[in-house]
C-alpha positions as CSV (number, residue, x, y, z in Angstrom):
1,X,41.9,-3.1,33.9
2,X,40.1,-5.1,31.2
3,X,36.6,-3.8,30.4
4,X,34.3,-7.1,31.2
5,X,32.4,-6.7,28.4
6,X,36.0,-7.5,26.5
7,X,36.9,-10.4,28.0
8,X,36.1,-12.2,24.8
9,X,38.9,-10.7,23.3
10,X,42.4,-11.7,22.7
11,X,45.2,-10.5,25.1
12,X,47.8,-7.9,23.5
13,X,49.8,-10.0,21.7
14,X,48.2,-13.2,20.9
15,X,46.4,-14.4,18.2
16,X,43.8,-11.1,16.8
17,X,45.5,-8.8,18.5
18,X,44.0,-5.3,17.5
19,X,40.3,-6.3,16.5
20,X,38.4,-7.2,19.7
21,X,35.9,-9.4,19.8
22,X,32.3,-9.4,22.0
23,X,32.1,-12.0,24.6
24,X,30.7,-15.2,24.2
25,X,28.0,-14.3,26.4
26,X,27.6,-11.2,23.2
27,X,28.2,-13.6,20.0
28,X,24.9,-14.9,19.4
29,X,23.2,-11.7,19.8
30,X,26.4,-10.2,17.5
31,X,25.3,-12.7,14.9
32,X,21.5,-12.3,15.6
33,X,22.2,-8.6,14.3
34,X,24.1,-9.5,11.6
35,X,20.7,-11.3,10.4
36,X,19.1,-8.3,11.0
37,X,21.2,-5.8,8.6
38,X,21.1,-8.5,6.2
39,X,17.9,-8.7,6.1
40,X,17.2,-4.9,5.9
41,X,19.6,-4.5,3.0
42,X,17.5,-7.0,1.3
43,X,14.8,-5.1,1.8
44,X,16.0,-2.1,0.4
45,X,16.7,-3.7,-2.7
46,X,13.3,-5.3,-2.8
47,X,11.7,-2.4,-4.7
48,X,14.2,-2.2,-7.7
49,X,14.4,-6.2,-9.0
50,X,11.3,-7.2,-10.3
51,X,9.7,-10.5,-8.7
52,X,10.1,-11.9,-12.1
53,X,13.7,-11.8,-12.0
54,X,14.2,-12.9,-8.2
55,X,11.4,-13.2,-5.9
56,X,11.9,-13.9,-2.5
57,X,13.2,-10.6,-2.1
58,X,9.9,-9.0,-2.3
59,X,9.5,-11.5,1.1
60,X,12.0,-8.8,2.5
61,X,10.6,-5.6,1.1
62,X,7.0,-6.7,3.1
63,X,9.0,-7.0,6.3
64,X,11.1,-3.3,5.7
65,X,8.9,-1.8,8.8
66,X,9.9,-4.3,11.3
67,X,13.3,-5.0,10.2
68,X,13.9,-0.9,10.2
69,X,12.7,-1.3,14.0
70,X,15.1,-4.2,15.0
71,X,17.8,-3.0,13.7
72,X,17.0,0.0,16.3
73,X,16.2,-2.0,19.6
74,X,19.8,-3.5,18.6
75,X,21.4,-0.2,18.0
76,X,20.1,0.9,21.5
77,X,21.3,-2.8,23.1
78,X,25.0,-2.1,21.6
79,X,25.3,1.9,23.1
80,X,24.4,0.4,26.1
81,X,26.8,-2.9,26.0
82,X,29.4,-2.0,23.3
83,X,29.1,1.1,21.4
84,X,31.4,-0.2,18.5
85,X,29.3,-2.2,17.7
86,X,26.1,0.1,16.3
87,X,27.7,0.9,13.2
88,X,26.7,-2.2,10.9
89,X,22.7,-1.4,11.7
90,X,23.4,2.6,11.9
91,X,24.4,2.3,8.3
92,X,21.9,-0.1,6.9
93,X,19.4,2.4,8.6
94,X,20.8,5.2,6.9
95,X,20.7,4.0,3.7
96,X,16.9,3.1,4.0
97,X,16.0,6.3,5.9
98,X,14.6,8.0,3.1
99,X,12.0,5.7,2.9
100,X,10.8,7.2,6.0
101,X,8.1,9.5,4.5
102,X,6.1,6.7,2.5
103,X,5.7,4.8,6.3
104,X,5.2,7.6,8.6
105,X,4.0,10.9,8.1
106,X,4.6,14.3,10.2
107,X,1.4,16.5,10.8
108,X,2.9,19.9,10.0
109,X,3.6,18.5,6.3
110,X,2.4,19.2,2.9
111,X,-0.5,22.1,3.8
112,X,-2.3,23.2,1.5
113,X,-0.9,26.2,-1.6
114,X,-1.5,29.8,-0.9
115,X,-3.6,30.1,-4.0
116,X,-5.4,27.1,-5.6
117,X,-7.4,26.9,-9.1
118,X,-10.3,24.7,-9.4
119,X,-9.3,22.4,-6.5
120,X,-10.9,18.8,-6.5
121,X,-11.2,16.3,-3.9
122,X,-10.2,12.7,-4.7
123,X,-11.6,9.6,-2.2
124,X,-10.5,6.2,-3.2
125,X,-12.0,2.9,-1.1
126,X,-12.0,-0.8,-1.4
127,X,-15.6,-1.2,-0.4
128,X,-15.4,-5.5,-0.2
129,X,-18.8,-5.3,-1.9
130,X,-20.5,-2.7,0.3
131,X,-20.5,-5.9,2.6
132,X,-23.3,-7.6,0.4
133,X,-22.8,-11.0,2.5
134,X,-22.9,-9.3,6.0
135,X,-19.1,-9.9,6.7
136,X,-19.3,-8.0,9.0
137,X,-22.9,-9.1,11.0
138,X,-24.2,-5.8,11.4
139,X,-26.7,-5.1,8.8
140,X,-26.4,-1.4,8.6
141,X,-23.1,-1.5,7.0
142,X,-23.9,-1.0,3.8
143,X,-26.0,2.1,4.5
144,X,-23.0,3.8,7.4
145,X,-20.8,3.2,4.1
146,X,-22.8,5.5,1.8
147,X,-23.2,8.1,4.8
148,X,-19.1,8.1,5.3
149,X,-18.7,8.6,1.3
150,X,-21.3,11.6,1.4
151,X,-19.8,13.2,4.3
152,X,-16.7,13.2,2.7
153,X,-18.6,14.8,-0.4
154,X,-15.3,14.0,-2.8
155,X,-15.6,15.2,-6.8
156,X,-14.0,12.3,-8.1
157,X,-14.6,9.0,-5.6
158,X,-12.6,5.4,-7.1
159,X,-14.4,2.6,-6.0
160,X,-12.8,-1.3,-5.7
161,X,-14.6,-4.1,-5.3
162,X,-17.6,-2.2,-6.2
163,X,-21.0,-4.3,-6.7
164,X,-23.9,-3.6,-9.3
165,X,-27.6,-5.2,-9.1
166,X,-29.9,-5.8,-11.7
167,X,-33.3,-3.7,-11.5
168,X,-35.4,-7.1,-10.0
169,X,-33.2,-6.6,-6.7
170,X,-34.3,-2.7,-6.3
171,X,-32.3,0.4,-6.1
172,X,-28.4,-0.4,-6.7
173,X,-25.2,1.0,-5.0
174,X,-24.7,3.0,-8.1
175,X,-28.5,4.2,-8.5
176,X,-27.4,5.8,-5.0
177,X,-24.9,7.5,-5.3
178,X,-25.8,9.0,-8.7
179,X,-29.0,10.0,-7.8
180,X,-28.9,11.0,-3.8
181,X,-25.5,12.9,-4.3
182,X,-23.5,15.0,-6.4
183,X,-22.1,12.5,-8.5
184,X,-23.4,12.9,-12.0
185,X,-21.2,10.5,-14.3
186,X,-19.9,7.1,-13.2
187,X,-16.9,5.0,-15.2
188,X,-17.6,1.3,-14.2
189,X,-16.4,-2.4,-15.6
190,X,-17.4,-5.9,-14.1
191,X,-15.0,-9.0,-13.9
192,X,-17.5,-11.1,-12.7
193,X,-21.5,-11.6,-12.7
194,X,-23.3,-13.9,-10.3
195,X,-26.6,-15.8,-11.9
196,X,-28.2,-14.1,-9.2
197,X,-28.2,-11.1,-11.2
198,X,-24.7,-9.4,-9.3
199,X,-21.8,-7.7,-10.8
200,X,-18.6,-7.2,-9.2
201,X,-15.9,-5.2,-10.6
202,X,-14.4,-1.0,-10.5
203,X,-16.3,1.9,-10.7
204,X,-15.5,6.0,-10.7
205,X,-17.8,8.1,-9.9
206,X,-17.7,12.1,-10.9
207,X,-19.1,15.6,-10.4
208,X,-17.4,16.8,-13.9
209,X,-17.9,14.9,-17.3
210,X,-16.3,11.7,-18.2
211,X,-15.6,12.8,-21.9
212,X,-13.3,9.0,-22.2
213,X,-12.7,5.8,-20.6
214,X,-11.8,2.5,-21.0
215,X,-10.1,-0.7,-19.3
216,X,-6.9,-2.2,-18.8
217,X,-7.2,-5.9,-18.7
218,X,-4.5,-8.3,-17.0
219,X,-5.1,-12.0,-19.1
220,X,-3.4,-13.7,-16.3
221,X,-5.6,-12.5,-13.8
222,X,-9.4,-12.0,-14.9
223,X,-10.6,-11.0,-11.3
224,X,-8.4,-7.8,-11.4
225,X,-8.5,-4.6,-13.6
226,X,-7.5,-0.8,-14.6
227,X,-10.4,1.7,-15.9
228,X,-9.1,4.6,-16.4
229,X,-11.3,7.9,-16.7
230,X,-10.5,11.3,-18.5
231,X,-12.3,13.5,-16.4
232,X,-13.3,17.4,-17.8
233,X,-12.2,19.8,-14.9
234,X,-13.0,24.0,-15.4
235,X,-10.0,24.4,-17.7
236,X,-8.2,21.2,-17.7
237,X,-8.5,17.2,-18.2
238,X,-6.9,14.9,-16.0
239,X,-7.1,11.1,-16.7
240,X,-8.2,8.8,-13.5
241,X,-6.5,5.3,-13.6
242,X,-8.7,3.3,-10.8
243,X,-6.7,0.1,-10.3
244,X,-7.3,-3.3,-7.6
245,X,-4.2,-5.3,-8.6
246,X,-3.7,-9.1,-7.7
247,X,-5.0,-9.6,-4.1
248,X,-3.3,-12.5,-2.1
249,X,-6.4,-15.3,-2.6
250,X,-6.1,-17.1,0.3
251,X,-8.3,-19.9,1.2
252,X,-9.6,-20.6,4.5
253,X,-6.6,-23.1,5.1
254,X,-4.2,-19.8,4.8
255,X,-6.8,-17.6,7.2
256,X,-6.8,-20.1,9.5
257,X,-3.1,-21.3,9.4
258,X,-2.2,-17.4,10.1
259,X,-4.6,-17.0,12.7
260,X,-3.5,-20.1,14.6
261,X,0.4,-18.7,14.3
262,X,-0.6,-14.6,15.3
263,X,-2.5,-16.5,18.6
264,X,0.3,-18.8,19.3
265,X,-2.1,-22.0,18.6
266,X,-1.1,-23.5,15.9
267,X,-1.3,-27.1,15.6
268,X,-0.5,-27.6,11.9
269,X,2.9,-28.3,10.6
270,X,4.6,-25.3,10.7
271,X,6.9,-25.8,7.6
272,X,4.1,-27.2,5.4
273,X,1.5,-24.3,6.6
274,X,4.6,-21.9,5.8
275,X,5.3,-23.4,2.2
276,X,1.8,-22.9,1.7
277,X,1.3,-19.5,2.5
278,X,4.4,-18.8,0.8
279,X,3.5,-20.1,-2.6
280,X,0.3,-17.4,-2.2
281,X,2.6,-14.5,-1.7
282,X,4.6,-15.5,-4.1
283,X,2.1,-15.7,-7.0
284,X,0.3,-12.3,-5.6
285,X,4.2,-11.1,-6.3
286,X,4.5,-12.1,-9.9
287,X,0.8,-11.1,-11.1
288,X,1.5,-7.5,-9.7
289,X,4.7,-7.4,-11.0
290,X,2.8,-8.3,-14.6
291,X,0.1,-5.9,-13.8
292,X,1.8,-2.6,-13.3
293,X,4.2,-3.4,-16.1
294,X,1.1,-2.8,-18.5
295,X,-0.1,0.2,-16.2
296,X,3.0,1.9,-16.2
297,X,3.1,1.3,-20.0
298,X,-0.5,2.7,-20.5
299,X,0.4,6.0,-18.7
300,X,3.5,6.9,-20.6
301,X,1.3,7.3,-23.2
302,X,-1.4,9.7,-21.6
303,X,-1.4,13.5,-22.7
304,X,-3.1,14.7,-19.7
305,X,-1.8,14.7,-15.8
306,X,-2.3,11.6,-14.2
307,X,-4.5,10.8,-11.1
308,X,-4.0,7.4,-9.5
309,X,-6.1,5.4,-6.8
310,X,-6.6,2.2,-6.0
311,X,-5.6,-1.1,-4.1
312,X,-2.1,-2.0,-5.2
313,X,-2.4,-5.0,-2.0
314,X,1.6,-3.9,-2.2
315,X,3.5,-1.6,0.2
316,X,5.4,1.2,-0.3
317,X,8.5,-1.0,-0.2
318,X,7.9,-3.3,-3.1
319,X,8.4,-3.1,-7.0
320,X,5.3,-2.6,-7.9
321,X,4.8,1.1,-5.7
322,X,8.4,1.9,-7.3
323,X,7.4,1.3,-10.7
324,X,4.4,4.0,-10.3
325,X,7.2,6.2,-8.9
326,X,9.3,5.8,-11.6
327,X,7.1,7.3,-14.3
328,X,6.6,10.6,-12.0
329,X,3.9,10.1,-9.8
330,X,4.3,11.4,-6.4
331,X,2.2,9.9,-3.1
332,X,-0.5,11.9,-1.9
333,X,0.3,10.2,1.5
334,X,4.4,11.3,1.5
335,X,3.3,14.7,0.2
336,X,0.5,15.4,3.6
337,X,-0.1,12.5,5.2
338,X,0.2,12.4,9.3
339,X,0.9,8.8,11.2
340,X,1.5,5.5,9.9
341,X,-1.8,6.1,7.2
342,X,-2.2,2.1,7.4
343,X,-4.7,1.4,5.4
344,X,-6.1,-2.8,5.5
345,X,-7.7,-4.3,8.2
346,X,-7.7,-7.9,7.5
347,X,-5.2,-10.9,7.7
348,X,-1.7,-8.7,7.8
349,X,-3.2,-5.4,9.8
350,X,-0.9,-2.7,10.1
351,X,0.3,-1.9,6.3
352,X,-0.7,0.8,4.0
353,X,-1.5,-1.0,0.6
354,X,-3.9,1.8,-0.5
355,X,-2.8,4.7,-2.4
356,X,-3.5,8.0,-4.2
357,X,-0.6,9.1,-6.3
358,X,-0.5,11.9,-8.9
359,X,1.6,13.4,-11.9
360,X,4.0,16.1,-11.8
361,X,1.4,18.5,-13.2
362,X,-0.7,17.8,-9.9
363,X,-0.2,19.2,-6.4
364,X,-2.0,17.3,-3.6
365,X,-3.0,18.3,0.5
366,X,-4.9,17.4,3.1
367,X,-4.1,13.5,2.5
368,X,-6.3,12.1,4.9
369,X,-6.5,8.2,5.9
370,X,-10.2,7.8,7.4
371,X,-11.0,6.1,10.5
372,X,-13.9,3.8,10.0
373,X,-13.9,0.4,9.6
374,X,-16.7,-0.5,7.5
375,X,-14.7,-2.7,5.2
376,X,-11.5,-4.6,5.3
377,X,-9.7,-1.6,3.9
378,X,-9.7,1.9,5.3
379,X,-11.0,4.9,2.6
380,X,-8.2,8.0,1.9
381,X,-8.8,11.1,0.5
382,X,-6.9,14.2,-0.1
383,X,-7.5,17.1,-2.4
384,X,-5.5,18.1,-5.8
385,X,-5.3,20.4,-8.5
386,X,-3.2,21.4,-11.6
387,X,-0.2,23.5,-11.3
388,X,-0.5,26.1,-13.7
389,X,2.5,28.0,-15.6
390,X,4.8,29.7,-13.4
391,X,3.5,28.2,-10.3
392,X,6.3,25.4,-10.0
C-alpha cells in the first residue's frame, strides 16, 4: 500500500521512477525549507567576505539566530511527515553548529583557574550618556548607574558613550568615579562638544597606572573612536583597546517605521520603509567593516597582551567579530558565559553586540552579562589575568 504522504510520487515505472517526490499538499513547505538552508548557508559565510566586497550578506549573518531556529521547527515538521527529508537543514545546521558557543552559553563552563596571579576585573558599558536627557523619565538614573558600576567594583571599567561637563555645571561623571571610588587614572577622548559646555566621547577608567595611551580615529566616521590604554599590572602590562564602532544612526522615520512593523501597524509603504532601513544597515556595515580593518591593524603591532571592550553594534556572526578573532582574541563570553548574554535593549532587542575579548596571553572567568537596564545596552564583566610560563 502506498504511504499517503507519497502520493505525490511517480508510480514504479513512469516518469522519476526511483526519486520520490512530497505531495503537492508538501511542495510549498519543501520549497519554503529550501529558502531556509539557503539562507543559513549565507549566513555562515557572512562572517568571512567583507561588506566591502559583497554586502547583503552581512543582511544574513544578522539573521543567523533565527534562521539556525527555522531550520529546526522544519527538521522536526519532516521527522514527523517525511523523515527523508531532514537532511538538507540537518546539514546546513551542522556546519554552523560551532557557532553555538558565541550565542548560547552553558553554566558549568569556563570556571575559574586553580591558581591565579594578580587577577583583574574588566567591566565594559555603553552608558548612552549616563541618560543626560532623561531617556529614560526617571531622574535617578544617572545616580542607580554609578551605584551598579561600584557594586561591581571592576579594576579596569571601559566606558562608551561616556559624557564629560565643564566645572560651571558641578561635579562631572568622571569627577565621580575618580574621586568616590577606587579608580585612580582615567584614559578619555571626546568626538563631540556641545556649546553648552558637554563632551561626549570614550573613557577607561583604572585602579593601576596608565603609563600610555592614545586614539584610533576612523575619518569616515568622526562620531566613533578606539583609545587604547597600556595599563601597569603587579608584574605585567596589558594594553586596553576601548572601542564604540559605527552605530546604525537611525532617524525617527527608521524608529518609527520598525516599531509600526514589530506591532503589526504599519501604514507606510512597506517596500519604501524597507529600502530605507536597508540603506542604514548597509552603511553601519561598510563603516565597521573600515573600522576594524584599522583596529585589527593597530593590534598586530602591540607588544603586550591585548584586552578588548566595547560596542562593536555587530554580532557574533558578522565580519567585523571574525576579524577580532582572527588576530587571536578569544571571547570572554564563549570562554564562561551562561544564556544567550544578549546585550542591547533598544530597536533590535535580543542580540549580543557588546563584547570583552582578550589575547592568547590572557585567561578570562566569571563572564557575566548584568541585568539592569539603566541604558540601552546591558554592562558585562568578567575577570582575567596573564598566563604565566608553563601554565598553558
Amino acid at each position: 500500500m502506498t504511504d499517503p504522504r507519497e502520493r505525490g510520487a511517480s508510480p514504479a515505472g513512469g516518469p522519476g521512477s526511483g526519486a520520490r517526490r512530497p505531495s503537492r499538499l508538501l511542495l510549498p513547505l519543501w520549497w519554503l525549507n529550501g529558502l531556509a538552508v539557503i539562507g543559513l548557508l549565507l549566513s555562515q559565510l557572512s562572517p568571512h567576505v567583507s561588506p566591502v566586497t559583497f554586502w547583503p550578506l552581512a543582511f544574513f549573518g544578522i539573521a543567523w539566530p533565527v534562521l539556525m531556529l527555522l531550520n529546526g521547527v522544519f527538521i522536526l515538521i519532516w521527522l514527523i511527515l517525511l523523515r527523508k527529508r531532514v537532511w538538507p537543514s540537518v546539514i546546513a545546521m551542522a556546519l554552523g553548529a560551532g557557532h553555538l558557543g558565541e550565542y548560547i552559553g552553558l553554566p558549568f563552563r569556563g570556571g575559574p583557574p586553580g591558581t591565579t596571579t594578580s587577577p583583574i576585573k574588566v567591566m565594559s558599558w555603553n552608558t548612552r550618556i549616563f541618560d543626560l536627557y532623561n531617556w529614560s523619565h526617571n531622574v535617578n538614573t544617572k545616580d542607580e548607574m554609578l551605584d551598579l558600576i561600584r557594586m561591581e567594583d571592576a579594576d579596569v571599567l571601559c566606558l562608551q558613550e561616556f559624557v564629560d561637563n565643564d566645572a560651571r555645571w558641578g561635579r562631572s561623571v568622571k569627577d565621580e568615579l575618580l574621586r568616590d571610588m577606587r579608580f585612580t587614572r582615567v584614559a578619555d577622548a571626546y568626538t563631540s562638544h556641545t556649546k553648552h559646555g558637554y563632551h561626549f566621547g570614550i573613557a577607561t577608567f583604572s585602579t593601576m597606572p596608565i603609563i600610555a595611551q592614545g586614539a584610533i580615529h576612523f575619518p569616515d566616521d568622526l562620531n566613533n573612536l578606539c583609545l587604547w590604554s597600556d595599563i601597569a599590572l603587579k608584574n605585567d602590562t596589558v594594553r586596553v583597546y576601548n572601542a564604540h564602532l559605527a552605530s546604525l544612526r537611525f532617524t525617527e522615520a527608521e524608529y518609527d517605521f520598525v516599531k509600526e512593523v514589530q506591532d503589526g501597524t504599519s501604514t507606510e509603504e512597506f517596500e519604501h520603509g524597507g529600502k530605507r532601513l536597508a540603506q542604514r544597515l548597509k552603511n553601519g556595515f561598510l563603516r565597521r567593516a573600515s573600522q576594524v580593518d584599522r583596529i585589527t591593524a593597530h593590534m598586530r603591532t602591540c607588544p603586550y597582551p591585548i584586552i578588548w571592550c566595547g560596542d562593536m553594534n555587530d554580532t557574533p556572526m558578522s565580519w567585523s567579530y571574525q576579524q577580532l578573532r582572527s588576530v587571536g582574541l578569544k571571547d570572554a563570553f564563549t570562554e564562561s558565559g551562561s544564556g544567550t548574554g544578549n546585550t542591547y535593549l533598544g530597536i533590535f532587542p535580543g542580540v549580543r553586540i557588546d563584547h570583552i575579548m582578550h589575547g592568547p596571553r590572557l585567561r578570562s572567568w566569571g563572564s557575566r552579562t548584568l541585568p539592569d537596564e539603566l541604558s540601552d545596552h546591558r554592562a558585562i564583566v568578567c575577570r582575567m589575568d596573564v598566563i604565566k610560563a608553563g601554565e598553558e
